[in-house]
OpenMM code with the backbone's topology and positions (N, CA, C; nanometers):
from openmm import Vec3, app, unit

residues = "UNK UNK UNK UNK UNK UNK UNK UNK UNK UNK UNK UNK UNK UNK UNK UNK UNK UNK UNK UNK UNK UNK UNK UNK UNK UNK UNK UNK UNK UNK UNK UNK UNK UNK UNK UNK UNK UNK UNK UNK UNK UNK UNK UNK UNK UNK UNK UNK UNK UNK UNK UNK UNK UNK UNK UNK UNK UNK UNK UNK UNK UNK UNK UNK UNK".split()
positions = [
    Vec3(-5.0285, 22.3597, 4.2783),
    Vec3(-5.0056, 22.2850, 4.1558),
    Vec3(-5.1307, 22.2030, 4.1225),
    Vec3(-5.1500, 22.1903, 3.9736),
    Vec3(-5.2664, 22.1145, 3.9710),
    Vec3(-5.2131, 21.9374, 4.0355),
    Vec3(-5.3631, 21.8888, 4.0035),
    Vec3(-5.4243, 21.7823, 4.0867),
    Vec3(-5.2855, 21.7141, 4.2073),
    Vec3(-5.2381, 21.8116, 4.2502),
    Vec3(-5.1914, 21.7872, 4.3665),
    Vec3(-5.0512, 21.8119, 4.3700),
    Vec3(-4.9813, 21.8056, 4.2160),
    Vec3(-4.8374, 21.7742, 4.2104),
    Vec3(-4.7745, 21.8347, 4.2966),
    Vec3(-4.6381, 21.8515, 4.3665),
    Vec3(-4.5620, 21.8988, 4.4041),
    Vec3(-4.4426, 21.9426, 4.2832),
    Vec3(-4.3025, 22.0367, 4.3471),
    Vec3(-4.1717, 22.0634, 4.2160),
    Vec3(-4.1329, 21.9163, 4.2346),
    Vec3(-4.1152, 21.8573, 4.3113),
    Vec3(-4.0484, 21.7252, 4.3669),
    Vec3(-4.0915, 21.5992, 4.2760),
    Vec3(-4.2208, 21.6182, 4.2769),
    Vec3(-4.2880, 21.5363, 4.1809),
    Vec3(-4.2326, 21.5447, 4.0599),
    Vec3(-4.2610, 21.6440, 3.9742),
    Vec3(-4.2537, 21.6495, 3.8687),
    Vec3(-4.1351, 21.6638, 3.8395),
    Vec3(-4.0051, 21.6680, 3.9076),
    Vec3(-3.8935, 21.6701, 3.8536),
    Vec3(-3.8200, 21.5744, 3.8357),
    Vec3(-3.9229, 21.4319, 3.9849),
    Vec3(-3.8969, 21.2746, 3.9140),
    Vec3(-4.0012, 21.1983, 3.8071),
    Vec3(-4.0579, 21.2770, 3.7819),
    Vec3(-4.1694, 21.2108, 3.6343),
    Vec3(-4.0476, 21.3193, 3.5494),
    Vec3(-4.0327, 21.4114, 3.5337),
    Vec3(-3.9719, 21.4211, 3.4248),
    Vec3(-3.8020, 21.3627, 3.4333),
    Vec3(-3.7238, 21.3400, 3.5324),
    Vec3(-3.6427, 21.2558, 3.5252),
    Vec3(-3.6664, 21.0995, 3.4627),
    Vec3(-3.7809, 21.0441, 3.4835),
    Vec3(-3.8030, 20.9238, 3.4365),
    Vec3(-3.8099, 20.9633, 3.2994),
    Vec3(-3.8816, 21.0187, 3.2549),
    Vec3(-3.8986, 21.0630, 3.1078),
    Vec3(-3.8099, 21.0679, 3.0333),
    Vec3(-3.7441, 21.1023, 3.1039),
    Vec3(-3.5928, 21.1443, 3.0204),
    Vec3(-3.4897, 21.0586, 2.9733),
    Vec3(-3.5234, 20.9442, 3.1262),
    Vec3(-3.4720, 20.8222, 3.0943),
    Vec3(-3.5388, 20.7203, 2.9756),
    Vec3(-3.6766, 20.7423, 3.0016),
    Vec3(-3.7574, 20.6327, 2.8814),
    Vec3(-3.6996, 20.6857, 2.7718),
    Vec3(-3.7148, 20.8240, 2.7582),
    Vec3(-3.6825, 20.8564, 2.5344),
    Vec3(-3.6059, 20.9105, 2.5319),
    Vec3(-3.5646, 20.9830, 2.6884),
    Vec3(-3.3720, 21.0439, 2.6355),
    Vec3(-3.3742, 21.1935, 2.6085),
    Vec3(-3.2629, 21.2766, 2.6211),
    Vec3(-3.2989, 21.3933, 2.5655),
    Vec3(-3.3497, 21.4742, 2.4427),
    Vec3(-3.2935, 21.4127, 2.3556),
    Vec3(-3.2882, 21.4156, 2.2155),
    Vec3(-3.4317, 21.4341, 2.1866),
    Vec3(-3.5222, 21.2890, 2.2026),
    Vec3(-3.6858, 21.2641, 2.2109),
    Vec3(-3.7623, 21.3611, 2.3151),
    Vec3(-3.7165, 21.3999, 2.4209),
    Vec3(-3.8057, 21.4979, 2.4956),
    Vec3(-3.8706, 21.6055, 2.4283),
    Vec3(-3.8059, 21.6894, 2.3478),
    Vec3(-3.8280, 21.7942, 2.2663),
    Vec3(-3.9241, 21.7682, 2.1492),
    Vec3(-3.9553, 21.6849, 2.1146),
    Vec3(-4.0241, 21.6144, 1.9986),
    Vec3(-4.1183, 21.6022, 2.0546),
    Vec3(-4.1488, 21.5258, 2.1605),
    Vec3(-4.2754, 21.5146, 2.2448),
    Vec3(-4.3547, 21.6302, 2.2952),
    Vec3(-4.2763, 21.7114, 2.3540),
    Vec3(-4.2949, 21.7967, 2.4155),
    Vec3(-4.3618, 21.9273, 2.2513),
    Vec3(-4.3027, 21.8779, 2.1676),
    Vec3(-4.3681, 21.9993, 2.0917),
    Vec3(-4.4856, 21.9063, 1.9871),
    Vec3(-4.5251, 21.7541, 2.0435),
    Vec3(-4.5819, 21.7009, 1.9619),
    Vec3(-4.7537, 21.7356, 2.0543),
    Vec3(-4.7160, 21.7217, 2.1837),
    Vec3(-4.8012, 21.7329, 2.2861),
    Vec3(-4.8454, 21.8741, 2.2662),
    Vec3(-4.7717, 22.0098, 2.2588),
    Vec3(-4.8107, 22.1411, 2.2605),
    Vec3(-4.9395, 22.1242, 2.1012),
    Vec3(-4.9174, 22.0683, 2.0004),
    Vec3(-4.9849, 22.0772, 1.9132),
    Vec3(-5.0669, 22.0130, 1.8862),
    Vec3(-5.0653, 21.9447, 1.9892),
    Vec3(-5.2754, 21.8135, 2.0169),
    Vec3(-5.3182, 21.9132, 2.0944),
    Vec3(-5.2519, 21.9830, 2.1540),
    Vec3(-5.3349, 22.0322, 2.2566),
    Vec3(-5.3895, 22.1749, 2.2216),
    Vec3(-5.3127, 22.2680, 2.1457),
    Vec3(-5.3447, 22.3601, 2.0014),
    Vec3(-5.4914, 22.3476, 1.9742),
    Vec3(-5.4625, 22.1879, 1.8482),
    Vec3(-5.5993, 22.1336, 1.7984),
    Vec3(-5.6912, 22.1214, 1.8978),
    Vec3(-5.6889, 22.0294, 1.9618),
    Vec3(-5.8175, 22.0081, 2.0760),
    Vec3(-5.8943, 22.1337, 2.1212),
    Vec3(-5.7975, 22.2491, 2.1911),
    Vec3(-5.8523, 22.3435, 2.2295),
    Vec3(-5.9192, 22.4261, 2.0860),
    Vec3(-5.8376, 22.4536, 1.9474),
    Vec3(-5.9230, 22.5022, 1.8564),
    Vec3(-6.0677, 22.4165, 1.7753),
    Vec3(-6.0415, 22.2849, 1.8213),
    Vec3(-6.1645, 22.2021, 1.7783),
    Vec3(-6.2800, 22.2122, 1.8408),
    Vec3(-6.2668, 22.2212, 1.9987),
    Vec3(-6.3589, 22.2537, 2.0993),
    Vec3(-6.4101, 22.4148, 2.1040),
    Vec3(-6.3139, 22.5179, 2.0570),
    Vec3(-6.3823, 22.6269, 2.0306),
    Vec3(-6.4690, 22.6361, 1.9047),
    Vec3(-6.4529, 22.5585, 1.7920),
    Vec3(-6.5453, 22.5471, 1.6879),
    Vec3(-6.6494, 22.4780, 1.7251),
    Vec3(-6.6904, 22.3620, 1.7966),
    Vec3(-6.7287, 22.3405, 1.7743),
    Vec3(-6.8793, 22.4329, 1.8953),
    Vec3(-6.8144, 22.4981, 1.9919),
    Vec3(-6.8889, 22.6086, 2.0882),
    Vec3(-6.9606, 22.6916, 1.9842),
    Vec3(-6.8553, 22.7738, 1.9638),
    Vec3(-6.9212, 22.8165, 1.8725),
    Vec3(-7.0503, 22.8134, 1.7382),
    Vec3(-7.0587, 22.7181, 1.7209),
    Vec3(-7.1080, 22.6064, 1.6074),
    Vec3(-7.2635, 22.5956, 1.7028),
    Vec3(-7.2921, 22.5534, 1.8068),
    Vec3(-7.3699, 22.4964, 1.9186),
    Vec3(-7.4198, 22.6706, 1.9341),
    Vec3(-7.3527, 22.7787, 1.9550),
    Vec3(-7.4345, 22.8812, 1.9922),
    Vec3(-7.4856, 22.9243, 1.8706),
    Vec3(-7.4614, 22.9337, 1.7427),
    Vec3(-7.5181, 22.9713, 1.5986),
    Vec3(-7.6440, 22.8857, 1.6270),
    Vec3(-7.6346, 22.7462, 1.6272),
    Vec3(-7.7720, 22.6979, 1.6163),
    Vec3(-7.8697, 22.6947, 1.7152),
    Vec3(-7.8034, 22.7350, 1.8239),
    Vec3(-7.9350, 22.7814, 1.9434),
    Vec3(-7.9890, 22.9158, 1.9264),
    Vec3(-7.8582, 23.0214, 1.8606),
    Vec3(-7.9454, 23.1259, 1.7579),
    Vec3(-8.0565, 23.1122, 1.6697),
    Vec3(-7.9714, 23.0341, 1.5898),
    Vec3(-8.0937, 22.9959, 1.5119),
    Vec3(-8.2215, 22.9434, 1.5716),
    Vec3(-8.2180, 22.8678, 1.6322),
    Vec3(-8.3209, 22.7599, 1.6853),
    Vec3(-8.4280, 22.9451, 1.7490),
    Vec3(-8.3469, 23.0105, 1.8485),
    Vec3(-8.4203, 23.1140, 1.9182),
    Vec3(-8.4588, 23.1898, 1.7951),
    Vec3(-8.4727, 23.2330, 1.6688),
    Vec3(-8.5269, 23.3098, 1.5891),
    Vec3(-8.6495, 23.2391, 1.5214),
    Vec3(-8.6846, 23.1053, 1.4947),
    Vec3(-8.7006, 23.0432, 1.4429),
    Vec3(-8.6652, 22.9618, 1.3518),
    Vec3(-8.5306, 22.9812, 1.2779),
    Vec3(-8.5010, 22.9397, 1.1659),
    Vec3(-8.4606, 22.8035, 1.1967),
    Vec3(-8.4858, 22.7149, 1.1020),
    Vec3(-8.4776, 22.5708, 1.1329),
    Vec3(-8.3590, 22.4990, 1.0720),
    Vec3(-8.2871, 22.4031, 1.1030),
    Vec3(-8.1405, 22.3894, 1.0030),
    Vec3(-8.1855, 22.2808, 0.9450),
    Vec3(-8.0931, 22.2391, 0.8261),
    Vec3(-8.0898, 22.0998, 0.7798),
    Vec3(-7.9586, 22.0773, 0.7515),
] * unit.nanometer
topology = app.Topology()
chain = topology.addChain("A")
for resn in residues:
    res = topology.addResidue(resn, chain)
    for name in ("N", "CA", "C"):
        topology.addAtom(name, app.Element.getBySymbol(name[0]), res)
């Protein structure tokens, strides 16, 4: 499991969880969290991408502004 977790673990962090916002709120979170994390990962591929165009560029000569 990553950074160490155990099932044990995580089945009392998500028991606590459940207690802080309840069932109802878990699902909301849980699909609010899936879609930062969507963005982030498609923001960070633009912006890779973005970084290898201009080291293209940079390797042909062409200069940006």
């Amino acid at each position: 499991m990553p950074f160490g977790i155990g099932p044990l673990e995580l089945v009392i962090v998500l028991v606590i969880v459940m207690l802080i916002f309840g069932v109802g709120k878990l699902s909301d979170i849980g699909g609010a969290l899936g879609k930062s994390i969507r963005e982030f990962r498609k923001s960070s591929m633009d912006e890779t991408q973005e970084q290898a165009s201009v080291s293209k560029d940079n390797k042909e000569g062409k200069t940006t502004t």
